[in-house]
N, C-alpha and C positions, 0 to 999 in steps of 0.2 A: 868234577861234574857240577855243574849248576842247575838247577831246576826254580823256575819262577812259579810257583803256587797259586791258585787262582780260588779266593774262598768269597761269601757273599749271604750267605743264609746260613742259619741255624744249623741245619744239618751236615752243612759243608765244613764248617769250624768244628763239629767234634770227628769226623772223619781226619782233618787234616791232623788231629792229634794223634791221631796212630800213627800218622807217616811220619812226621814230627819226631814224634817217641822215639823211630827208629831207628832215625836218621842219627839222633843224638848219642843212642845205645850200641850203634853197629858202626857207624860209619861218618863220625863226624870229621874223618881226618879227609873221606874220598867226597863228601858231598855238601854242598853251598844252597842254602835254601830259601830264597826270596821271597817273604810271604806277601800278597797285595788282596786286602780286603777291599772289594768294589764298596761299599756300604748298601748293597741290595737292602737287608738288614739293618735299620738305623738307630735303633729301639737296647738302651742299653741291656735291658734281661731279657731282651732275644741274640744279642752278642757280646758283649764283652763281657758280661759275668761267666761267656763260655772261655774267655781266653786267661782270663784268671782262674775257674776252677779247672780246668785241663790244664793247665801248665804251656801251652802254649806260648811260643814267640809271639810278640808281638807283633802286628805285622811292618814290614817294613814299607808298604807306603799305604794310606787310604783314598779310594777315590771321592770318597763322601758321595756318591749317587743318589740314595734315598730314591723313596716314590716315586712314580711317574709308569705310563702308559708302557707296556711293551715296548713299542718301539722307540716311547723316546730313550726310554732306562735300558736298552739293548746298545743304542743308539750310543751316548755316553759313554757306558763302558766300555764299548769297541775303541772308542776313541782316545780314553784313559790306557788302556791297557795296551794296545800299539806304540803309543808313546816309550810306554816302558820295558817293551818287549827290545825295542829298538836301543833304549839306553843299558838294557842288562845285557843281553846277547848272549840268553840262557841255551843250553842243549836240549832243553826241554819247557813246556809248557805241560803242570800238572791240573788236569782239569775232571771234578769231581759229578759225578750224576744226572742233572736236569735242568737246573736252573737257569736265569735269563743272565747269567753272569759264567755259565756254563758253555753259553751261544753266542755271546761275547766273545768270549776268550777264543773258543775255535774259530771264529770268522775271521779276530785279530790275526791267530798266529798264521791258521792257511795260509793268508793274502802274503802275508812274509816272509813264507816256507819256516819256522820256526815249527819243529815235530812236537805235535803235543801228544801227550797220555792222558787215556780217558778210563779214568778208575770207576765202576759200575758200568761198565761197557754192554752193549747187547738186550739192555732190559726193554723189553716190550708190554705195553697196556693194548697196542692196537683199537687205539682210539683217539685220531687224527685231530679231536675233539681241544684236547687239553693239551695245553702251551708245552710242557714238559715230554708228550711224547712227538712235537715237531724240534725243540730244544738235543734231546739223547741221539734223535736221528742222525742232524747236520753233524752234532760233534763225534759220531762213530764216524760218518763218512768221511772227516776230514783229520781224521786220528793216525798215528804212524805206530803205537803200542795200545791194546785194545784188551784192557782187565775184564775180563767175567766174572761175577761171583758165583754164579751160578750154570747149570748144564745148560738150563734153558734157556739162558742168555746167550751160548756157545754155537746153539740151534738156531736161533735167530739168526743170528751173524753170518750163521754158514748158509741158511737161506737166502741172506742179502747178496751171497757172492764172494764174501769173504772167505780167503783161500787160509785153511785149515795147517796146512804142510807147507809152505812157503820158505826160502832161506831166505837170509840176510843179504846184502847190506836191506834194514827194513826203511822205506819211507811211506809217504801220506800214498803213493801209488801200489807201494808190497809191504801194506800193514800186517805186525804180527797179533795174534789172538791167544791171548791165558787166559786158561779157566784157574783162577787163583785161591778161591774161597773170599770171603767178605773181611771187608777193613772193618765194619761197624760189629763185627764180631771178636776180632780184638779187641777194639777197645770195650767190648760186654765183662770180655771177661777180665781185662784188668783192672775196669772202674766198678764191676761187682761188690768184693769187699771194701774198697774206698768210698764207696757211698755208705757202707751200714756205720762206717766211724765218722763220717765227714758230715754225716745231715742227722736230724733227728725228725723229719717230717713225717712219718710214721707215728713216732711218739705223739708232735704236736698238734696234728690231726686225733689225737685218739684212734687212731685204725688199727693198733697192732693188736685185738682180739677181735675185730672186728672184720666180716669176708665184706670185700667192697669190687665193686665195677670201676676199672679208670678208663676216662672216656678222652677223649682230643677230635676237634673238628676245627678246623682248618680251610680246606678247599674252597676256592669260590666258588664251584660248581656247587657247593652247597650252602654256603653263606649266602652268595649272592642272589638264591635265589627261595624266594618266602616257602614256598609250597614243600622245599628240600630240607630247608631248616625246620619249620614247623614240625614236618612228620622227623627227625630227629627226636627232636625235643620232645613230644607228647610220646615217644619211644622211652626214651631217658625218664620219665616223670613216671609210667607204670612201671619199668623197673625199681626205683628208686621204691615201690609201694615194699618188693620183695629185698631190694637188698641197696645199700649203703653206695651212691654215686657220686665219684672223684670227678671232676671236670675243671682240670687248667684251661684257663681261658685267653688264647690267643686274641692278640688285641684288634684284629681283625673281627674277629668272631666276635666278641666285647660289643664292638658297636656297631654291629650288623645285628644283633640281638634284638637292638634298641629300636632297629627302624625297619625290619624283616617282620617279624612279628607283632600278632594283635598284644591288646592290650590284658586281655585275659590271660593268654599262652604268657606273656610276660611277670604278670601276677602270679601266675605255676610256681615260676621258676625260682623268678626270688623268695616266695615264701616257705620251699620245699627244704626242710630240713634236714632231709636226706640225700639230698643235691648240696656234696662242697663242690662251689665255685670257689677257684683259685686263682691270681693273677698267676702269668707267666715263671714257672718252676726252671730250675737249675736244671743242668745235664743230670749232675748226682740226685737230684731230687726226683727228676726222671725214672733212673734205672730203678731206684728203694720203690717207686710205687710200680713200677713195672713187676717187679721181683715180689712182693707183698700182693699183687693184685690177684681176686678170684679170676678176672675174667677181661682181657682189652679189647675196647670197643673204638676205632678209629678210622678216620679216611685218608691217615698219613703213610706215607710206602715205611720209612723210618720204621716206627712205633709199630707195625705189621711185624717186621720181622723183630725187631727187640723182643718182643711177647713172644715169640717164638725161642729166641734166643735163651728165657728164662721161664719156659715150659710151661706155657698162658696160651690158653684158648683165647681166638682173635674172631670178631667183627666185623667185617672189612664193609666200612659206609660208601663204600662207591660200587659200579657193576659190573669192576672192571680192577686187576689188579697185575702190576708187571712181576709180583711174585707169586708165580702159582703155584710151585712145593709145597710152600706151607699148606695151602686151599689141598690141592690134591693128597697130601698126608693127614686129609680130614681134622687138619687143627685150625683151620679158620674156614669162615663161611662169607661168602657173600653176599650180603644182605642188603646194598643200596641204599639210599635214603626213604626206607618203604617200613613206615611204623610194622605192619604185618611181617615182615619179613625178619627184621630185628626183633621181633619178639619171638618167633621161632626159633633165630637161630641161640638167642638164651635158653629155650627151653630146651633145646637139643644139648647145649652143653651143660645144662644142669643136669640132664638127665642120665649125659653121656659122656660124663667128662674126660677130658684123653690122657691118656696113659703112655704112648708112644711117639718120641720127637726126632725122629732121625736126624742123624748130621749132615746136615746140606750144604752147610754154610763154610766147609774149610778147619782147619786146626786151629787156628788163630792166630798164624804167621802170614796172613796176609800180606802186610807190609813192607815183610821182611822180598818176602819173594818178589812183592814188586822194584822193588831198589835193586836189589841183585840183575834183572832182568834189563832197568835200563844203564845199569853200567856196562852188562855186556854189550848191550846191544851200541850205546857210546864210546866201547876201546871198539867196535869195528868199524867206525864212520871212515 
């Protein structure tokens, strides 16, 4: 079996090393893995330090896309990625979460009847709003194997129509639906210990007696826009009065800072001593401050569940999140880009800190199960 890989952001590149992992550990003798980085991602420590520290293939071709408007950088990859779809003539197209190299890739293969797999299948924000949840739509709907990691992603899907009980032969018209557990929970628990020996940022930070907030803001629904940023930050700057804040700085974020913000609010920040600013952190350096932190405070889907993943109360800076287990097992709150609100939902977790994380998330065979499932499902073509 062949499977053409389709990675492009940050988060896509440590996902594909679970599958990766287990292609090589299970099944290198049944399965052929073509990996093609669109370069959504152009930025070397927002990718390629991922495919060096995961052990990652290299990928076998780049499209070099970089920046550009939605539709032109949708636009390209479409175009990239047909090409090669054509020249490999894989059994599958493996196509990961949200992204605009996610909306690519489905558009590509549909037009070409090439059956893709859509690993995080089903997740819903329900907010037409944001590029990512018209992005997860098209690529469920033109999917022929449809991963859940979750129940409520399973719910969703069965709402859309999606037939539940359905046999085989499966294609883009009689998609099948697993509810599998999460890939990014494999890889939690096997790059766990591998980070507390592989990084020392803990140590070099001075944090390791020290409880500290790790923060991530990312979104251009909140970058982009001054009045979302600000109240962020004047959040971040009275916490920072009570306790020790970690903030990796997406290079996005970095220079949206600069010209979002007055020049006071600017002055805050840099002078706050208790605000580390950090350029862009490793995957490993990631999990060790995920795993060390009091408390994650983010508007990333990723870093929502990792904190969950290592039993951290979570923040969730938008008003709207496609995983609502965690929120409804009362370990994260949603608190928006709304100073008041993010200071409540700290006060509540200081007050009330949780003690209970049920497993939502799978055994952490994800992987496995998904490989399994498209060889069966490719000896019955």
């Amino acid at each position: 079996m062949k499977l053409v890989t389709i990675i492009g952001a940050r988060p896509q590149i440590i996902k594909a090393a679970a599958l990766s992992r287990a292609i090589r550990n299970h099944y290198a003798d049944q399965i052929q893995e073509v990996i093609v980085h669109t370069g959504q991602h152009y930025d070397d420590n927002m990718s390629q330090v991922f495919f060096d520290e995961l052990q990652i293939p290299r990928p076998d071709y780049n499209l070099h896309v970089g920046s550009a408007s939605h539709g032109v950088q949708t636009a390209r990859m479409t175009e990239g990625i047909e090409a090669l779809l054509i020249k490999e003539q894989p059994d599958f197209i493996v196509l990961y979460g949200d992204t605009n190299s996610t909306l690519a890739g489905a558009i590509a293969a549909a037009k070409i009847h090439v059956p893709i797999v859509h690993i995080e299948a089903g997740l819903r924000s329900f907010n037409k709003s944001m590029p990512e949840e018209i992005n997860r739509i098209v690529c469920d709907h033109c999917s022929t194997l449809l991963f859940t990691p979750t129940k409520a992603g399973l719910e969703n899907l069965k709402r859309e129509g999606f037939p539940m009980d359905n046999d085989g032969p499966f294609t883009i018209d009689n998609p099948k639906v697993y509810h599998c557990g999460d890939i990014m929970y494999d890889n939690s628990l096997h790059f766990a210990d591998i980070a507390e020996e592989k990084t020392d940022i803990i140590q070099r930070l001075g944090l390791a007696e020290k409880p500290f907030i790790l923060a991530t803001i990312h979104r251009d629904s909140n970058t982009d826009q001054p009045e979302r940023l600000s109240a962020i930050f004047k959040a971040l700057i009275k916490l920072s009065k009570e306790c020790q804040v970690v903030l990796p700085l997406h290079p996005r974020t970095e220079k949206l800072i600069k010209t979002n913000l007055n020049e006071d609010l600017q002055k805050q920040i840099f002078s706050c001593t208790n605000i580390k600013l950090l350029p862009p952190v490793s995957f490993l350096e990631m999990v060790a401050l995920e795993r060390h932190a009091q408390l994650v405070m983010t508007d990333s889907g990723g870093v929502q569940k990792e904190a969950y993943f290592f039993k951290k109360p979570g923040i969730i800076l938008r008003p709207e999140t496609e995983w609502l287990e965690i929120v409804e097992t009362g370990n994260a709150i949603l608190a928006d880009a709304d100073e008041s609100r993010i200071m409540q939902a700290w006060q509540h977790f200081k007050d009330n800190p949780p003690t209970a994380f049920p497993e939502i998330f799978g055994d952490g065979h994800a992987a496995e199960f998904m490989l399994e499932q498209m060889l069966l499902t490719n000896t019955r073509k």
